[in-house]
C-alpha positions in Angstrom: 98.4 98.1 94.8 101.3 99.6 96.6 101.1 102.8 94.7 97.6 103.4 94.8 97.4 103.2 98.5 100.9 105.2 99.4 100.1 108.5 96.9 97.6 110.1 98.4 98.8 109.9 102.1 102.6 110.3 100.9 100.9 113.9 99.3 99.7 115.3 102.3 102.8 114.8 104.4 102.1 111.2 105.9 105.2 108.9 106.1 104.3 105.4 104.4 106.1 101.6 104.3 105.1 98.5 102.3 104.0 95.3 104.1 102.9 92.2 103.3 99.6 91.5 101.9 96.6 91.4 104.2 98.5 92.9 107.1 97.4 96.5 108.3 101.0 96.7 110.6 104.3 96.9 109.4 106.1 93.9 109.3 109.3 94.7 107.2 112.8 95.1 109.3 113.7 98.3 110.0 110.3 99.6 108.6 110.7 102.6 111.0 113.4 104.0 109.5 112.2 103.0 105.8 108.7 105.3 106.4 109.0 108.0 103.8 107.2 110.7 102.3 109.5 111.0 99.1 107.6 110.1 95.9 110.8 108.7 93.9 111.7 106.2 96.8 107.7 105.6 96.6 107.8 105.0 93.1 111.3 102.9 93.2 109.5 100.4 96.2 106.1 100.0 93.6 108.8 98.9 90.8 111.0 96.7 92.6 109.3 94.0 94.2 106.8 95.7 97.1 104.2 96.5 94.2 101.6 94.1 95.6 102.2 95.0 98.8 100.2 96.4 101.4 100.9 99.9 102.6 100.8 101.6 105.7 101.1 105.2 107.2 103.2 105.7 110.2 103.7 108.5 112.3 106.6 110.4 112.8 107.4 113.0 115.5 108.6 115.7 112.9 105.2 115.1 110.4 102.2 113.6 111.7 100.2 111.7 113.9 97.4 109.0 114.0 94.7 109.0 116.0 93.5 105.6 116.2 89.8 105.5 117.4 88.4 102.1 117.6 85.3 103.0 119.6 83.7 106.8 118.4 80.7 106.7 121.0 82.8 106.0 123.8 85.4 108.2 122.8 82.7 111.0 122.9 80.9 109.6 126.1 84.3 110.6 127.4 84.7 113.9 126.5 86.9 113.9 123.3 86.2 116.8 121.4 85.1 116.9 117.9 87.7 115.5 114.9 89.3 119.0 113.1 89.0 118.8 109.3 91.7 116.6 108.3 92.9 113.5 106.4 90.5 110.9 108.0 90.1 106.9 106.8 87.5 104.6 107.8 89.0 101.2 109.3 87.5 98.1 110.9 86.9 99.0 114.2 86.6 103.3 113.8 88.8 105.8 112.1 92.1 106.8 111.3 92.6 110.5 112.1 95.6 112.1 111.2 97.2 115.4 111.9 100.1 117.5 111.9 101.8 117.3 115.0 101.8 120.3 117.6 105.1 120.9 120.4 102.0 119.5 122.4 100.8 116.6 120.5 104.8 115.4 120.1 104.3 115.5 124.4 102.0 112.7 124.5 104.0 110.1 122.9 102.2 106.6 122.0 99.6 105.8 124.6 96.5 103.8 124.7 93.2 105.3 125.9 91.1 103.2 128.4 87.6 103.1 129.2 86.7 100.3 132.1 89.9 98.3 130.7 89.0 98.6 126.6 91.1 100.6 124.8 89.0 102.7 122.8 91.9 105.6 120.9 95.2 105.3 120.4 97.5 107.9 120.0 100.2 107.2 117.6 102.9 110.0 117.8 106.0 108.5 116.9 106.8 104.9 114.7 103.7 103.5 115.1 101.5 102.5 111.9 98.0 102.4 111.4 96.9 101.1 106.8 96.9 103.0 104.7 93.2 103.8 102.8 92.6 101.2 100.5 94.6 98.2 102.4 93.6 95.1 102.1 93.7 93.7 106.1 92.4 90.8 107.6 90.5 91.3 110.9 90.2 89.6 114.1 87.6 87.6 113.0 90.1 86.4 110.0 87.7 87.6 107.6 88.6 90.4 105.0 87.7 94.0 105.3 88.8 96.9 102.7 90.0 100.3 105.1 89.3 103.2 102.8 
């Protein structure tokens, strides 16, 4: 399970960390500094104990981002500009979106987007995780829901 969800990401430059089973957020200690890109350290997790684990990308200030957009239409109603051709995964609220950072995109940090008080976009710019495509994750209404 691990392996499947952390190749393709991993591939394209996206740092990724196991977690537990029906979690979309990292809940390992010191999962921020585990995030890798590396293939054998990849491999060596899927092999030694985190293969039925969860997986999840996380961004990183020298790689990429994650733009987390739980609400499309609003994010459009206020003015965000069309999504660039890039690695993009459907979740349970909206889309994943993420991107190679820019000097200007590393400016911006984490931050929450607001629109009358609900937070429709995050930007995750730095040790902050979004699943990986293919998780397994439990939603708010505790029912299951397969990101991909």
């Amino acid at each position: 399970m691990f392996i499947d969800q952390a190749t393709k990401p991993a591939s394209l430059g996206i740092a990724v960390v196991p977690t537990y089973k029906g979690l979309r957020h990292p809940a390992l200690s010191n999962w921020q500094g585990m995030a890798t890109t590396d293939g054998e350290k990849i491999a060596e997790w899927a092999s030694n104990g985190y293969r039925d684990f969860n997986c999840v990308c996380v961004a990183k200030q020298e790689g990429t981002g994650i733009l987390d957009i739980d609400d499309l239409a609003a994010c459009k109603a206020a003015g965000m500009p069309p999504v660039p051709q890039t690695f993009t995964v459907k979740s349970p609220k909206g889309y994943h979106v993420h991107f190679l950072h820019t000097d200007d995109s590393r400016a911006l940090g984490n931050r929450d987007v607001k629109v009358d008080g609900a937070k429709i976009l995050e930007v995750k710019g730095h040790n902050t995780a979004a699943a990986a495509p293919g998780a397994f994750v439990k939603t708010a209404s505790n029912t299951s829901s397969n990101a991909t």
